[in-house]
N, CA, C and O of each residue as an XYZ file, in Angstrom:
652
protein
N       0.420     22.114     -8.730
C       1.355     22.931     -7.985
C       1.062     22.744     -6.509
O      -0.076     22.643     -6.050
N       2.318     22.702     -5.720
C       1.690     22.403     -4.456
C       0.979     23.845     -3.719
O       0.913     24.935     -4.289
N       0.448     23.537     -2.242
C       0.180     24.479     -1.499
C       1.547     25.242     -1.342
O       2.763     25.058     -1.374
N       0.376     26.429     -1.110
C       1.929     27.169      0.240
C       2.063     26.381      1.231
O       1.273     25.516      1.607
N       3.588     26.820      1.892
C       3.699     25.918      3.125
C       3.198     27.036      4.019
O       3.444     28.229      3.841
N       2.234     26.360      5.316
C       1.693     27.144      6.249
C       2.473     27.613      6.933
O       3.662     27.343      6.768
N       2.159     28.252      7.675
C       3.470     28.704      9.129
C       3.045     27.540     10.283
O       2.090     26.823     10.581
N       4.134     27.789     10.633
C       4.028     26.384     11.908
C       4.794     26.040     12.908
O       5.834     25.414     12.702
N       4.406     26.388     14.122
C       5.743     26.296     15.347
C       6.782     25.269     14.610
O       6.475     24.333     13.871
N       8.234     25.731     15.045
C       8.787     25.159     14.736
C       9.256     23.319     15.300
O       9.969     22.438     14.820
N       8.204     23.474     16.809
C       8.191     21.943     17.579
C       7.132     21.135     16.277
O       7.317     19.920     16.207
N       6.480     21.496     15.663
C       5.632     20.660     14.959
C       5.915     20.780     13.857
O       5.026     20.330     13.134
N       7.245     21.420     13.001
C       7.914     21.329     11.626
C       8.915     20.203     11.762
O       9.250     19.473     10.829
N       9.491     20.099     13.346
C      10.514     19.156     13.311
C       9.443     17.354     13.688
O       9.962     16.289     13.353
N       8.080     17.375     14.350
C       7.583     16.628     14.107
C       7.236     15.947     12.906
O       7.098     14.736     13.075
N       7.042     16.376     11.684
C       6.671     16.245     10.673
C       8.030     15.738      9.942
O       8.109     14.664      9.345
N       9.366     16.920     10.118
C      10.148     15.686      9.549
C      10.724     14.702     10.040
O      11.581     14.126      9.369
N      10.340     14.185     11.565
C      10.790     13.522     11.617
C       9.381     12.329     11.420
O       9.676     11.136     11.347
N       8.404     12.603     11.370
C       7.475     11.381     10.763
C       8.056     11.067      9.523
O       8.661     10.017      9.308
N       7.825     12.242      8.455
C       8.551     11.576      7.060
C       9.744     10.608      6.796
O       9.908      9.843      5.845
N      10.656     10.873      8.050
C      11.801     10.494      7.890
C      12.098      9.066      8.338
O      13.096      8.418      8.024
N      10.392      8.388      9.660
C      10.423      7.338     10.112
C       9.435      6.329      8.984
O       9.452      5.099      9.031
N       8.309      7.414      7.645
C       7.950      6.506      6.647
C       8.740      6.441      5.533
O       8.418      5.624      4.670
N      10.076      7.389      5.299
C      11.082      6.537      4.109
C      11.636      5.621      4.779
O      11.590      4.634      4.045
N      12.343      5.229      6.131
C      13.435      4.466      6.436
C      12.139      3.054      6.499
O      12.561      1.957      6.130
N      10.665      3.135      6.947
C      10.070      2.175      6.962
C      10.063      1.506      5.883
O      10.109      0.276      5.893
N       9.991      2.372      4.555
C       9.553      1.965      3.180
C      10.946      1.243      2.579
O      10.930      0.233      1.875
N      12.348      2.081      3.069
C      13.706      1.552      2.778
C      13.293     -0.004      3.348
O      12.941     -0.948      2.640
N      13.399      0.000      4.435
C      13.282     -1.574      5.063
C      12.601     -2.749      4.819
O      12.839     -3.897      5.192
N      11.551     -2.206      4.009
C      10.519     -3.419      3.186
C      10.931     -3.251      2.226
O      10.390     -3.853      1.299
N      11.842     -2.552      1.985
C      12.876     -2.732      0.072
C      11.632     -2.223     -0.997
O      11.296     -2.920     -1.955
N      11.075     -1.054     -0.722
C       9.582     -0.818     -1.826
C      10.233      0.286     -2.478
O      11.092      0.912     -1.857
N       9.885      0.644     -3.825
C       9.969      1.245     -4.271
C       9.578      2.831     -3.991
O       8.759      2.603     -3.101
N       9.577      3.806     -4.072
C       9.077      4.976     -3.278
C       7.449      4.772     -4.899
O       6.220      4.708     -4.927
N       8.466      4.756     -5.772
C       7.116      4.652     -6.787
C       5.795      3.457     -6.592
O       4.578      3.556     -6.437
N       6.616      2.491     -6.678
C       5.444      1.446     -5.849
C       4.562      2.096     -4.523
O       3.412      2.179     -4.953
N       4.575      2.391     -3.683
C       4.664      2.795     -2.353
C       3.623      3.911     -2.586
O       2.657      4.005     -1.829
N       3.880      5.110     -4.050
C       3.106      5.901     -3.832
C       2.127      5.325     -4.883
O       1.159      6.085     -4.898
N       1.986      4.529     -5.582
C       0.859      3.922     -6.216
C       0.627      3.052     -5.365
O       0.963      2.144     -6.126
N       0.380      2.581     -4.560
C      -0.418      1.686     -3.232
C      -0.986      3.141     -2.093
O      -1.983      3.038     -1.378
N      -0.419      3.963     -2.131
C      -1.158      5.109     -1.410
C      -2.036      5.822     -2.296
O      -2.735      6.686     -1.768
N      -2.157      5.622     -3.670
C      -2.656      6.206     -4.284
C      -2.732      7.904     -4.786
O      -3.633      8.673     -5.121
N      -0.851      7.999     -4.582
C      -0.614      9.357     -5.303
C       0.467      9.632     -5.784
O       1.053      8.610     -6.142
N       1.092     10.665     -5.990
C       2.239     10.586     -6.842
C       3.215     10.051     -6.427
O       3.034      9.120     -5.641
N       4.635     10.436     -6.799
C       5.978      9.566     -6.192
C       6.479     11.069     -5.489
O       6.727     11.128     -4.285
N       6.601     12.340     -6.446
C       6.569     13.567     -6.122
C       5.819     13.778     -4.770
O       6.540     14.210     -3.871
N       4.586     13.571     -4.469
C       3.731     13.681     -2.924
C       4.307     12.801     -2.303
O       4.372     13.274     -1.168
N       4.894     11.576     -2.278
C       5.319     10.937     -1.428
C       6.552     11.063     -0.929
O       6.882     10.311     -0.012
N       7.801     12.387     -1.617
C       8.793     12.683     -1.389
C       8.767     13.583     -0.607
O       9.565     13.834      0.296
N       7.313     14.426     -1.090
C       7.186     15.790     -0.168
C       7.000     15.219      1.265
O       7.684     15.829      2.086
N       6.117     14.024      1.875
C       6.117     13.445      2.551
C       7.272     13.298      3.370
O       7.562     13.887      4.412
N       7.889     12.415      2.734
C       8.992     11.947      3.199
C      10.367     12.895      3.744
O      11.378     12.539      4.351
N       9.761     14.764      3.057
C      11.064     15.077      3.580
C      10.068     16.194      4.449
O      10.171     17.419      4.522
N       8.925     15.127      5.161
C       8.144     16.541      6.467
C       7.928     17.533      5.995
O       8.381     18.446      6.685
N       7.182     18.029      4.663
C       6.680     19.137      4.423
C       5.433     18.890      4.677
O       4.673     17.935      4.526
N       5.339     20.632      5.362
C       3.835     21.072      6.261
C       2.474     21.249      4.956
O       1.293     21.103      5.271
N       2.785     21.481      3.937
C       1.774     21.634      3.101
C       1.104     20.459      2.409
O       0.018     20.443      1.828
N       1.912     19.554      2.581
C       0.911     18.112      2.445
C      -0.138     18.101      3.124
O      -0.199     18.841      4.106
N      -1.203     17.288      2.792
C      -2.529     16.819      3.568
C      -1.879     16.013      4.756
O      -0.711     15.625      4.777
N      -2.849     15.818      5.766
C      -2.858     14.691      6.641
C      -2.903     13.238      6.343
O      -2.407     12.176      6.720
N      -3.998     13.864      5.214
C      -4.802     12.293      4.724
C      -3.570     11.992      3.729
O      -3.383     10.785      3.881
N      -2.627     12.468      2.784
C      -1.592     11.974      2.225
C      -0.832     10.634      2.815
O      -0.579      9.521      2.354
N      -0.502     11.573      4.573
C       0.555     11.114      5.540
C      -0.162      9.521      5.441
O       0.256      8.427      5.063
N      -1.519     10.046      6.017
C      -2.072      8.276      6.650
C      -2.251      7.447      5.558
O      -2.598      6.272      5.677
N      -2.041      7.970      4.541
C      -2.110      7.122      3.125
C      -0.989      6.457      3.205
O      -0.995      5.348      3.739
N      -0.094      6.877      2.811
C       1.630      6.551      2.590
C       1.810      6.085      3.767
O       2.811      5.369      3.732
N       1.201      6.128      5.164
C       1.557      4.886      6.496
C       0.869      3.711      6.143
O       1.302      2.560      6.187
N      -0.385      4.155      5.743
C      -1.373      3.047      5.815
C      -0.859      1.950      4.613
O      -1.149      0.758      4.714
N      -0.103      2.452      3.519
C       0.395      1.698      2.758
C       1.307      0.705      2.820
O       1.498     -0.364      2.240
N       1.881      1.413      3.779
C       3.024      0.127      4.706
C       3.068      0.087      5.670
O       3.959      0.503      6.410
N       1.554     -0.729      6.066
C       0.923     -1.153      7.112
C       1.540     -0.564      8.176
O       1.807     -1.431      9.008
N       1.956      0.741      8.588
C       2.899      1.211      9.542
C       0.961      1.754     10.512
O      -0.142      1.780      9.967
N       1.173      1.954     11.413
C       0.212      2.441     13.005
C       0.633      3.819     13.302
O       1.691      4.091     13.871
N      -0.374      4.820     12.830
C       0.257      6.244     13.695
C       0.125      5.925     14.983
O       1.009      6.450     15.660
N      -0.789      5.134     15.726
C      -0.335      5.247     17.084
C      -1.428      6.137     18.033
O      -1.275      6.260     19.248
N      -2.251      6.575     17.482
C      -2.891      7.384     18.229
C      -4.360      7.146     18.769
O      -4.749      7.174     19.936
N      -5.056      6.910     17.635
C      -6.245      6.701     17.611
C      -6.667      5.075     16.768
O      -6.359      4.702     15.636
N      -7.315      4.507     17.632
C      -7.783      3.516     17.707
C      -9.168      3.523     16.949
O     -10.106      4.292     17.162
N      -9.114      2.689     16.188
C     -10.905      2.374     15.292
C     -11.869      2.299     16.469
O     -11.305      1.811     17.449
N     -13.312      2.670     16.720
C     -13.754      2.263     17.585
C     -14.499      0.916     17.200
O     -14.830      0.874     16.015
N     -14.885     -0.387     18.100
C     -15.281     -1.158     18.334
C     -14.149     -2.433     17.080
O     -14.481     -3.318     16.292
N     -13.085     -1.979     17.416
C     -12.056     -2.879     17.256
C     -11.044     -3.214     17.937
O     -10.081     -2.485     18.172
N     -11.245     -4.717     18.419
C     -10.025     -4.788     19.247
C      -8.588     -4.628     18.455
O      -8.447     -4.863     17.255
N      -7.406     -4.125     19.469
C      -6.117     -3.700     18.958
C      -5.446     -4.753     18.099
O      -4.748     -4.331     17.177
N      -5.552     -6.029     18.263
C      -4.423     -7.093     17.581
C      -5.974     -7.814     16.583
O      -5.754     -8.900     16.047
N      -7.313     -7.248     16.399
C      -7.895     -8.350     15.268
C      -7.524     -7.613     14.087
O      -7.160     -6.444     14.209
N      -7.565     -8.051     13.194
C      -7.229     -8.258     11.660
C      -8.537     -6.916     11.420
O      -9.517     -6.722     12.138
N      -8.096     -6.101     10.097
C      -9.393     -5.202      9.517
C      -9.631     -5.729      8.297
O      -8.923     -5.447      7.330
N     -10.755     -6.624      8.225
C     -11.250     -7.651      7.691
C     -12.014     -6.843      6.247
O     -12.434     -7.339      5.202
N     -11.972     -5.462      6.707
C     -12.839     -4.339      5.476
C     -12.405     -3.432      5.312
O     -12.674     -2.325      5.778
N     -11.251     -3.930      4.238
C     -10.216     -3.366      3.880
C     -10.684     -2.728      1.932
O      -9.746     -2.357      1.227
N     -11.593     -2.713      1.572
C     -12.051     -2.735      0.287
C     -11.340     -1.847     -0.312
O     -11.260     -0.722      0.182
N     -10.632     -2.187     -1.582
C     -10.118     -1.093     -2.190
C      -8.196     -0.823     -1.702
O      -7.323     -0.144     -2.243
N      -8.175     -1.743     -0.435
C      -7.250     -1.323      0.025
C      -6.007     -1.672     -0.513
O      -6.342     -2.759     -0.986
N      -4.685     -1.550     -0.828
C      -3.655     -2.429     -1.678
C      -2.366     -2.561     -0.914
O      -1.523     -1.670     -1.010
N      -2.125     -3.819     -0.016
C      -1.029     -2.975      0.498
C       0.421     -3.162     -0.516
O       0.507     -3.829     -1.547
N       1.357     -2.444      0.069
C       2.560     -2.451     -0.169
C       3.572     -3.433     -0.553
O       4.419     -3.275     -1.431
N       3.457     -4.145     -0.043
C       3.825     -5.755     -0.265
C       2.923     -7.075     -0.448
O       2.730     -7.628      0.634
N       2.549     -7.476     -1.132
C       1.995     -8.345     -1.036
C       2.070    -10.325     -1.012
O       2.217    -11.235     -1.828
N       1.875    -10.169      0.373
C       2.703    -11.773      0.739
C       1.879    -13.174      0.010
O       0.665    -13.367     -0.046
N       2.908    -13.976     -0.467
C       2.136    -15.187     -1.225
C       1.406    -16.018     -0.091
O       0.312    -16.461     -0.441
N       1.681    -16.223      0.805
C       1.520    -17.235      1.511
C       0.174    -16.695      2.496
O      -0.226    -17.155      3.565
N      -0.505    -15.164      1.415
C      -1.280    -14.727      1.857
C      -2.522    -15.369      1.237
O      -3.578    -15.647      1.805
N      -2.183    -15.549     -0.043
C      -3.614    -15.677     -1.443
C      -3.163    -16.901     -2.062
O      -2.127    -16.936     -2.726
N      -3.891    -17.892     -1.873
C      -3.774    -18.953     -2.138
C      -3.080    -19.275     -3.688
O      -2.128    -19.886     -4.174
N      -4.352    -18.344     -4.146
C      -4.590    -18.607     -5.911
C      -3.160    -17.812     -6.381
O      -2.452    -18.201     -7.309
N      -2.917    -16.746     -5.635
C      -1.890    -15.936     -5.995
C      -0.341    -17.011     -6.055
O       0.295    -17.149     -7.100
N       0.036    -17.653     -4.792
C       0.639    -18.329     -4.790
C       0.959    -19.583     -5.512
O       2.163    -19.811     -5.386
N       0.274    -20.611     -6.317
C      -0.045    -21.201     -7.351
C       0.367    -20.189     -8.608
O       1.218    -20.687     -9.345
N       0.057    -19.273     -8.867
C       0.043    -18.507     -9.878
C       1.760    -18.647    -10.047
O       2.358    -19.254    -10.936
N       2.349    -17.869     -8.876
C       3.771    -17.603     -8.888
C       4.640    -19.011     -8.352
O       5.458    -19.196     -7.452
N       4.114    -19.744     -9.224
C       5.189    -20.799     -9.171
C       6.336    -20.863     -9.672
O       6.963    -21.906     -9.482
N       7.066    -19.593    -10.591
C       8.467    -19.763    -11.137
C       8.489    -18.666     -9.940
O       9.280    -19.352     -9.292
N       8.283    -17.520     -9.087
C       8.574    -16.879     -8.372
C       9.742    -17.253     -8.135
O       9.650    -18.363     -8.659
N      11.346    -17.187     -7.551
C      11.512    -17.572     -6.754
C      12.293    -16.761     -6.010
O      12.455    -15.650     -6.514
N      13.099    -17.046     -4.458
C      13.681    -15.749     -3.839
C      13.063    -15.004     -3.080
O      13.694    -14.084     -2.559
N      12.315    -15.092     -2.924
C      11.070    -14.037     -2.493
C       9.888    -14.337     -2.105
O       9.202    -14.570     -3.101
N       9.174    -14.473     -0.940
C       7.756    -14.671     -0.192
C       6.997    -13.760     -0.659
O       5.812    -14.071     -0.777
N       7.449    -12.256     -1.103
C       6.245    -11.425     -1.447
C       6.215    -10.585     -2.762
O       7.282    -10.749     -3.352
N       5.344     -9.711     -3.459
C       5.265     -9.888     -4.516
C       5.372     -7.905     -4.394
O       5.833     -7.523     -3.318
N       5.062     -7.008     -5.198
C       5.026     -5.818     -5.264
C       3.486     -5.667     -5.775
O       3.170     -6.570     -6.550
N       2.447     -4.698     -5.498
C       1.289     -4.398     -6.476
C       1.550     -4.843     -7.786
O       1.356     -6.047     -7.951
N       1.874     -4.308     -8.600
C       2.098     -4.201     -9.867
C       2.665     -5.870    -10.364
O       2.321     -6.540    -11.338
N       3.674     -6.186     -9.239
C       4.134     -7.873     -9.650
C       2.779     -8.599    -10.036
O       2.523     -9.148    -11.108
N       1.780     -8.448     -8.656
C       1.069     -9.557     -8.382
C      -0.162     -9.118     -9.755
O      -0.746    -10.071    -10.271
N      -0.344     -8.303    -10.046
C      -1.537     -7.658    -10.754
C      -0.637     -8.307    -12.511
O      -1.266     -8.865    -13.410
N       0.184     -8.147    -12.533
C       1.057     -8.903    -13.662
C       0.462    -10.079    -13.560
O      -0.642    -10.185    -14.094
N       1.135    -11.433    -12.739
C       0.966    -12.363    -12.759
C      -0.827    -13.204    -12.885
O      -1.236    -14.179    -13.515
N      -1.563    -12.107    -11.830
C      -3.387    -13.074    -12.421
C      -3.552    -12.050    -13.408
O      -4.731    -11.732    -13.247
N      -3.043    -11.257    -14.436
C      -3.302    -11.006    -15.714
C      -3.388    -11.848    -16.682
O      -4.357    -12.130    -17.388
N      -1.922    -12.390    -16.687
C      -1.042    -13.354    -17.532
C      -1.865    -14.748    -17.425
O      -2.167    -15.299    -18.484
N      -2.233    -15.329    -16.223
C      -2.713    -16.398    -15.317
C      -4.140    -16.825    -15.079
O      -4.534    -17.936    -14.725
N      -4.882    -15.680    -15.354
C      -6.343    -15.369    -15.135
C      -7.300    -16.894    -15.496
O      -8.297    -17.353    -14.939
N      -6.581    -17.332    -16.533
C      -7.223    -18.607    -17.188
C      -7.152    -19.437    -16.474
O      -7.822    -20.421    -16.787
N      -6.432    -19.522    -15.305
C      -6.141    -20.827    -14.259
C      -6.257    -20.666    -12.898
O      -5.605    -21.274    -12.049
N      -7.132    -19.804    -12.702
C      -7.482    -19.438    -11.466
C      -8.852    -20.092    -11.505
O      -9.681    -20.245    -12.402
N      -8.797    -20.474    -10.023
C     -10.176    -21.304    -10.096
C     -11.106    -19.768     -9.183
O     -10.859    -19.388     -8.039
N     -11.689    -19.434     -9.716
C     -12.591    -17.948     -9.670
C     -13.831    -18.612     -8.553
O     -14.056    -17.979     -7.521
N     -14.444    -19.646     -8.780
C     -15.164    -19.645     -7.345
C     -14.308    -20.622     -6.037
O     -15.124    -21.063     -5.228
N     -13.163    -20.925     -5.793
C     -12.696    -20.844     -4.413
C     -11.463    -19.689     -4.087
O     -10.546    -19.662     -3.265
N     -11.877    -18.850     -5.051
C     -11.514    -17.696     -4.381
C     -11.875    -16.924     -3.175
O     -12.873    -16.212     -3.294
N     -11.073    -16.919     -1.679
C     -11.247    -16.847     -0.684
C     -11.716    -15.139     -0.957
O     -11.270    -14.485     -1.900
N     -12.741    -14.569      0.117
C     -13.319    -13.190     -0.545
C     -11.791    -12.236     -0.112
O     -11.580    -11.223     -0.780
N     -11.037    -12.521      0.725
C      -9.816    -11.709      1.072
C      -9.096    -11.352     -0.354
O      -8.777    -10.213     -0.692
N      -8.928    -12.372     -1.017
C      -8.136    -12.203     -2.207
C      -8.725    -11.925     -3.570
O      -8.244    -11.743     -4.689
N     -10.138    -11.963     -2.986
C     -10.717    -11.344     -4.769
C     -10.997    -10.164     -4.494
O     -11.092     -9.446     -5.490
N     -11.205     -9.569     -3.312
C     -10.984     -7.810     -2.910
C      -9.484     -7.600     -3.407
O      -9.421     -6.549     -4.044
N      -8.425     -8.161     -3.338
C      -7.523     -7.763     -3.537
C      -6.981     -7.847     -5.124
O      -6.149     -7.057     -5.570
N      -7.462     -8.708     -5.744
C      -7.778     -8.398     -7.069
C      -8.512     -7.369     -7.726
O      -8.244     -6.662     -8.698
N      -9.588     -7.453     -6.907
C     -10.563     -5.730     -7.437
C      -9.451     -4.562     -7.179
O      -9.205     -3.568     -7.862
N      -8.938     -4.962     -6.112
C      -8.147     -3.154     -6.004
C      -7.354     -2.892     -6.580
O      -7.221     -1.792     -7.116
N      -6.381     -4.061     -6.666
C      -5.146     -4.063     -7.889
C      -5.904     -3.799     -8.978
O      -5.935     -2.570     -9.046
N      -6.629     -4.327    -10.005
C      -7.659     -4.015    -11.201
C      -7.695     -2.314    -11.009
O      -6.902     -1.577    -11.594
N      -8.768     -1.827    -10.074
C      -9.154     -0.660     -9.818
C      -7.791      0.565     -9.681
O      -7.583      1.626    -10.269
N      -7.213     -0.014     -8.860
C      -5.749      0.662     -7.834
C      -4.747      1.306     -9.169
O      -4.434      2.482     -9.356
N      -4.370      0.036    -10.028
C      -3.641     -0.049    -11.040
C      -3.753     -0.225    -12.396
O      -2.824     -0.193    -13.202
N      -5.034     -0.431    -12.649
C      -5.572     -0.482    -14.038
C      -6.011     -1.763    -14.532
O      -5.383     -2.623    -13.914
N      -6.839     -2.309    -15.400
C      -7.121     -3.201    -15.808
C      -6.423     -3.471    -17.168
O      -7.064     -2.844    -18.011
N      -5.593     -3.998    -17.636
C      -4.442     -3.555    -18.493
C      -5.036     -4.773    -19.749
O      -5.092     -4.349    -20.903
N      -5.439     -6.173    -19.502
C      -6.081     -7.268    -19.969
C      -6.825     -6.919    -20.111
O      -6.774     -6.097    -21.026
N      -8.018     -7.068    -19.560
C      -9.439     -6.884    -19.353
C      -9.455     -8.541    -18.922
O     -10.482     -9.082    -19.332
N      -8.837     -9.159    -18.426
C      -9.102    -10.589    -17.839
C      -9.540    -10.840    -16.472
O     -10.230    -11.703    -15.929
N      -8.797     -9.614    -16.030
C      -9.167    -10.160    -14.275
C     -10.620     -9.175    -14.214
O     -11.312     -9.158    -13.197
């Protein structure tokens, strides 16, 4: 059941929906599923609606979930001792939202009937090195993409037991 909703000036109720309202049109625009979207944030589809329509009784940490999922920037606060444009190289666990072929080598090989499409959904790509697992060459697996296998595994379940 959710929280109560808190009380809350009304300048920071209309902040909130209008954040929600700039992470559905983000999530519309990468064509994601709201269900995909909230299994890469790691919560319901229900929390990610509450989200999406600026309710105050959500967590924070929800919000930065469901941004962080589609790679969206609140904008505010900066990691310390990271510069702004390098890559976050320690990302463990992390899954994003889309996942681009032309990111993971092995992944890309895998999805050779793919076609139409540069990127894959969680759940696509976690399909395909299920099915595939036997033809993956497991030690030139670049470490970027076997974290990203652990999380999909972890994120979404180990459904084989192959990967």
């Amino acid at each position: 059941m959710p929280a109560r909703t808190p009380i809350i000036a009304s300048t920071a109720a209309e902040k909130l929906i209008a954040l929600g309202k700039q992470i559905r049109a983000h999530r519309k625009a990468l064509r994601i599923s709201a269900t995909t979207a909230a299994e890469a944030a790691g919560m319901s589809r229900v929390t990610l609606h509450r989200i999406e329509k600026g309710e105050p009784s959500v967590t924070m940490g929800a919000y930065l979930n469901a941004m962080e999922a589609q790679g969206m920037d609140f904008g505010i606060i900066k990691p310390t001792g990271v510069a702004a444009d390098a890559p976050n190289e320690d990302r463990k666990g992390w899954i994003p939202a889309r996942i681009r072929l032309a990111d993971y080598p092995q992944l890309k090989q895998l999805a050779w009937q793919v076609h139409g499409t540069d990127e894959l959904t969680p759940v696509e790509a976690l399909s395909i090195y299920e099915r595939n697992w036997r033809h993956v060459d497991v030690q030139a697996l670049e470490p970027r993409e076997r974290q990203l296998v652990d999380a999909l595994r972890i994120g979404l379940g180990e459904r084989s037991g192959v990967v």
